[in-house]
C-alpha positions in Angstrom: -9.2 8.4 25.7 -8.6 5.3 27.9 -7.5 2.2 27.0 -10.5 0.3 27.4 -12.6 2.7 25.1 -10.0 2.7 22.7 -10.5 -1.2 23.0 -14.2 -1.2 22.5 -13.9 1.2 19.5 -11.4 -0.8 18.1 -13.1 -3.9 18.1 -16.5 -2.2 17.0 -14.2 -0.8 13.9 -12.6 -4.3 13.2 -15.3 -6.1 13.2 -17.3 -3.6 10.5 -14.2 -2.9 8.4 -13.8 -7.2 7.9 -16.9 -7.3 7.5 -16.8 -5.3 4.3 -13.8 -6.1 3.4 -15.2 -9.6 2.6 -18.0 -8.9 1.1 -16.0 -6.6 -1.1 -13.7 -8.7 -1.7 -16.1 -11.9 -2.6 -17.6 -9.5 -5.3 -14.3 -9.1 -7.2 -13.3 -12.3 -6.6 -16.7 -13.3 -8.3 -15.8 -10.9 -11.2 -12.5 -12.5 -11.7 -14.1 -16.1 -11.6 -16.2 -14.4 -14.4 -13.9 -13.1 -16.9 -11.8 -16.6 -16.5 -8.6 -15.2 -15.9 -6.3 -18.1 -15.0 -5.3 -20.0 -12.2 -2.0 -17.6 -11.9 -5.0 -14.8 -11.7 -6.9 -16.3 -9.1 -4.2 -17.4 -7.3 -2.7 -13.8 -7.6 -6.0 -12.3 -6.3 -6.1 -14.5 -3.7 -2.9 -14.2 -2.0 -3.1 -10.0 -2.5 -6.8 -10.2 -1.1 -6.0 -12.8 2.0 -3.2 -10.7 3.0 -4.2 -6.9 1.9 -6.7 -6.6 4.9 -3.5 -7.4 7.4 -1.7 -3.6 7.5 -5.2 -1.6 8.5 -5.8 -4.7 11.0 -2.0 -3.5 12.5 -2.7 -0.2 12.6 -5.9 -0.4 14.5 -4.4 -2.9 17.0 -1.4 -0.9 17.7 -3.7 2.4 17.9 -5.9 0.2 20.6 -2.6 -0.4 22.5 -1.4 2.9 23.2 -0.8 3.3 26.9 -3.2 5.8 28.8 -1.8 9.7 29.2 -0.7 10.0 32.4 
């Protein structure tokens, strides 16, 4: 596959994987705001859910850099 349709997957697949990763993410945020679990809680949540999305993020980029095969 060449590097400009790895590209255009890639970005097609980032885009719909943050997407729902948001939304996702806004619901259990709601349910944690819900059950009142703390500031420590949300703060907890919060850092884990701002920074869980990063490693599939890495491994799309780094699968969208790939030289071409020769």
């Amino acid at each position: 596959m060449k590097i400009r349709t790895r590209k255009l997957l890639g970005t097609i697949a980032a885009v719909s994987f943050l997407t729902i990763y948001c939304l996702v993410a806004m619901v259990i945020g709601n349910a944690i705001m819900v059950r009142h679990v703390g500031g420590f809680g949300e703060a907890a949540f919060f850092v884990i859910a701002g920074l869980a999305w990063l490693p599939p993020a890495m491994l799309l980029v780094r699968w969208m850099q790939r030289p071409d095969p020769q």
